[in-house]
N, CA and C of each residue as an Amber inpcrd file, in Angstrom:
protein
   186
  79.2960000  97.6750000  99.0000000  79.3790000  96.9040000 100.2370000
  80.8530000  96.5260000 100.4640000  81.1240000  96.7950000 101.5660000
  82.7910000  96.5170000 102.1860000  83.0390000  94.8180000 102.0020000
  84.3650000  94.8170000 101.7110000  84.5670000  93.1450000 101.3490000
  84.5200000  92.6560000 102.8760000  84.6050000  92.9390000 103.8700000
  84.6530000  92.6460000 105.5780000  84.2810000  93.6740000 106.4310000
  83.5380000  92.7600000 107.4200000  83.3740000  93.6790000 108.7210000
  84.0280000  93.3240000 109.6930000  84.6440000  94.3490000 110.3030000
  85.3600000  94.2280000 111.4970000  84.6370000  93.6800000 112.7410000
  85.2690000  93.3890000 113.8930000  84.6380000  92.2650000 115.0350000
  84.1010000  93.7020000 115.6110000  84.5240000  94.6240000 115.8860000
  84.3960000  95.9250000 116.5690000  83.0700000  96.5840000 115.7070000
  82.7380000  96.8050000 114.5300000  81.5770000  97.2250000 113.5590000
  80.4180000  96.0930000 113.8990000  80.6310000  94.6440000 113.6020000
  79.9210000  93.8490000 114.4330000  79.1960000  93.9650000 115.6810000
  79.7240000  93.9630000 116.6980000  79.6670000  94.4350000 117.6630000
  78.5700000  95.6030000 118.0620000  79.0260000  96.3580000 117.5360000
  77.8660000  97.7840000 117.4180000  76.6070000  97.6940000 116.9720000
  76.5270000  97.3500000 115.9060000  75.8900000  96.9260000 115.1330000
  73.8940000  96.1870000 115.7130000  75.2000000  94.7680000 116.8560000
  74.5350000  93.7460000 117.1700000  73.8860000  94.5770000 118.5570000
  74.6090000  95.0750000 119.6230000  74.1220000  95.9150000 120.7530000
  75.3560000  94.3330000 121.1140000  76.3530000  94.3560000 120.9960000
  76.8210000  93.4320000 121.9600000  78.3770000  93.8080000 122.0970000
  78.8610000  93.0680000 122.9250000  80.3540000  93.2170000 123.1390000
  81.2380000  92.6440000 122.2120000  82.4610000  92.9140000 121.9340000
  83.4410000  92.5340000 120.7710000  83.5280000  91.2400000 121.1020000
  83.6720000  90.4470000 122.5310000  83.9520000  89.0940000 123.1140000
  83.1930000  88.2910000 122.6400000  81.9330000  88.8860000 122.6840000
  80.7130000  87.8350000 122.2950000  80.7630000  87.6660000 120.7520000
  80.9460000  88.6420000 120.0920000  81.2100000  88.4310000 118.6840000
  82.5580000  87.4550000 118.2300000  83.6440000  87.4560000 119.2860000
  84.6190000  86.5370000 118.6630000  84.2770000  85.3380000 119.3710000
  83.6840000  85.2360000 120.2610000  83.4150000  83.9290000 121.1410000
  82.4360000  83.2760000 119.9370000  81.4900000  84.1610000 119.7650000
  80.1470000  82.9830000 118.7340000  81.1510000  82.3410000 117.5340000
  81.9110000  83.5730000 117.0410000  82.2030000  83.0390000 115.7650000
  83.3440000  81.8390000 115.6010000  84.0350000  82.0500000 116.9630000
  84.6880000  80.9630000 117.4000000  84.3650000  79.0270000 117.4030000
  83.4340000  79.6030000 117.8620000  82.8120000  78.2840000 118.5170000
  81.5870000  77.9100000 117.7040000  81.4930000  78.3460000 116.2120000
  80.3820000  78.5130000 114.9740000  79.1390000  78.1970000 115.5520000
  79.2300000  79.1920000 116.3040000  77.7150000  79.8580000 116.8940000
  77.1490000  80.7040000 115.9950000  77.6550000  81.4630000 115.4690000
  77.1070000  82.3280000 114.4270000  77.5870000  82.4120000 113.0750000
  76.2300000  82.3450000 112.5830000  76.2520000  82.0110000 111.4620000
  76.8090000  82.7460000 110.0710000  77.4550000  83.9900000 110.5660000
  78.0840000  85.0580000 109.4030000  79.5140000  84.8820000 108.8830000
  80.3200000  84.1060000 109.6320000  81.6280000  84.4380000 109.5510000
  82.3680000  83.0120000 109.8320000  84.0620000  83.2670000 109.8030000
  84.6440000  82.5410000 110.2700000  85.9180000  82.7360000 111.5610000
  85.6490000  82.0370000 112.4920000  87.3320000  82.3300000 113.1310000
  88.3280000  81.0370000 112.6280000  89.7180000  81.1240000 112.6930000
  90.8960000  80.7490000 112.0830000  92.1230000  80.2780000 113.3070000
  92.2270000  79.8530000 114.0350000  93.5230000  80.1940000 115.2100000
  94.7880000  79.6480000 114.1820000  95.7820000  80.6060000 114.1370000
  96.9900000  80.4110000 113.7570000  97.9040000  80.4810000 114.4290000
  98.2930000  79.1260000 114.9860000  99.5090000  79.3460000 116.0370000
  98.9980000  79.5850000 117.3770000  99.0500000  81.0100000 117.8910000
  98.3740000  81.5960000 119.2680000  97.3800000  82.4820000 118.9850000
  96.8040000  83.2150000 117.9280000  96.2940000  83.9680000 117.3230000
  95.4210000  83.5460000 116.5830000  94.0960000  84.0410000 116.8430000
  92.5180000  84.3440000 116.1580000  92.2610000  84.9620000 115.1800000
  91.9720000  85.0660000 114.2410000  91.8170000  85.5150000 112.4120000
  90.3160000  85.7450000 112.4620000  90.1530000  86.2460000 112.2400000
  87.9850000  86.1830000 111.9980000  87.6190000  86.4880000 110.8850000
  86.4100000  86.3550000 110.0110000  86.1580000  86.7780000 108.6420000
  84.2990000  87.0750000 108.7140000  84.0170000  87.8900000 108.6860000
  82.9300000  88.0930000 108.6830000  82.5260000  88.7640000 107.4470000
  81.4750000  87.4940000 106.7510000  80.6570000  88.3360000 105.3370000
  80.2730000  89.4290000 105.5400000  80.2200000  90.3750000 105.0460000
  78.6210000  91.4510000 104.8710000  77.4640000  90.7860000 104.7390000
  77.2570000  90.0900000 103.3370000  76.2450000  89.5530000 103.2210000
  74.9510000  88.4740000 103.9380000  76.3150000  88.0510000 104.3700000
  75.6940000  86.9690000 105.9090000  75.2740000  87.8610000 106.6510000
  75.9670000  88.6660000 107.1080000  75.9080000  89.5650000 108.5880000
  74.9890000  90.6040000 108.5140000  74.3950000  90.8950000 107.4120000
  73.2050000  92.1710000 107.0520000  72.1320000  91.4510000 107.3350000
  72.0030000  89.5570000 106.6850000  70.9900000  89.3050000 106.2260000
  70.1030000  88.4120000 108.4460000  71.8280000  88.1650000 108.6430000
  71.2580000  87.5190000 110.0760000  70.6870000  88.6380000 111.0680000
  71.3540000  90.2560000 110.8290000  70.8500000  91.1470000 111.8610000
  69.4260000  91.5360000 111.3800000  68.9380000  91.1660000 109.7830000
  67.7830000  91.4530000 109.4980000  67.5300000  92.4590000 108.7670000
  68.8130000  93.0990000 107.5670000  69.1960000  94.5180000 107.0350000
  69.7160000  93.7330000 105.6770000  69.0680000  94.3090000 104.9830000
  69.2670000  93.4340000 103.3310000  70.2830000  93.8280000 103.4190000
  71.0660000  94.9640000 103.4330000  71.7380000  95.3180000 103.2720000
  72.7340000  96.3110000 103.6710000  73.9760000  96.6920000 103.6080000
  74.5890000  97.6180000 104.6570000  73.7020000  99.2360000 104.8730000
  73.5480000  99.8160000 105.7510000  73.2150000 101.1720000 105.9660000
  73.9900000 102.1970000 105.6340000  72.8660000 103.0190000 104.5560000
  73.8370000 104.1160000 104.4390000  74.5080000 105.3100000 105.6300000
C-alpha cells in the first residue's frame, strides 16, 4: 500500500472532482486526510488506510 494518495487518485476513485476533494479535506469534512495552508499554499495528506476504508475497499485495488 502507497504511503499517500494523491488529491487527483482521490478524486477518481470517489467519481468526484479534485476541488471537492481539497475543499472537504480543507474544511475536515472528510474524514481520510489532512489539509495544511502554509503561507499561500495548501499541503494535503491523505491516508490509504482511511481512504480505502471510507470509500468502502479494505483495501487498495489491484
Amino acid at each position: 500500500m502507497p504511503n499517500q494518495i494523491t488529491i487527483k487518485q482521490a478524486a477518481e476513485i470517489m467519481g468526484k472532482c479534485q476541488q471537492f476533494v481539497r475543499v472537504g479535506l480543507q474544511r475536515g469534512l472528510l474524514p481520510f486526510g489532512t489539509a495544511v495552508k502554509v503561507k499561500t499554499r495548501w499541503n494535503y495528506y491523505i491516508s490509504p488506510k482511511l481512504f480505502y476504508e471510507y470509500v468502502g475497499q479494505p483495501k487498495e485495488p489491484d
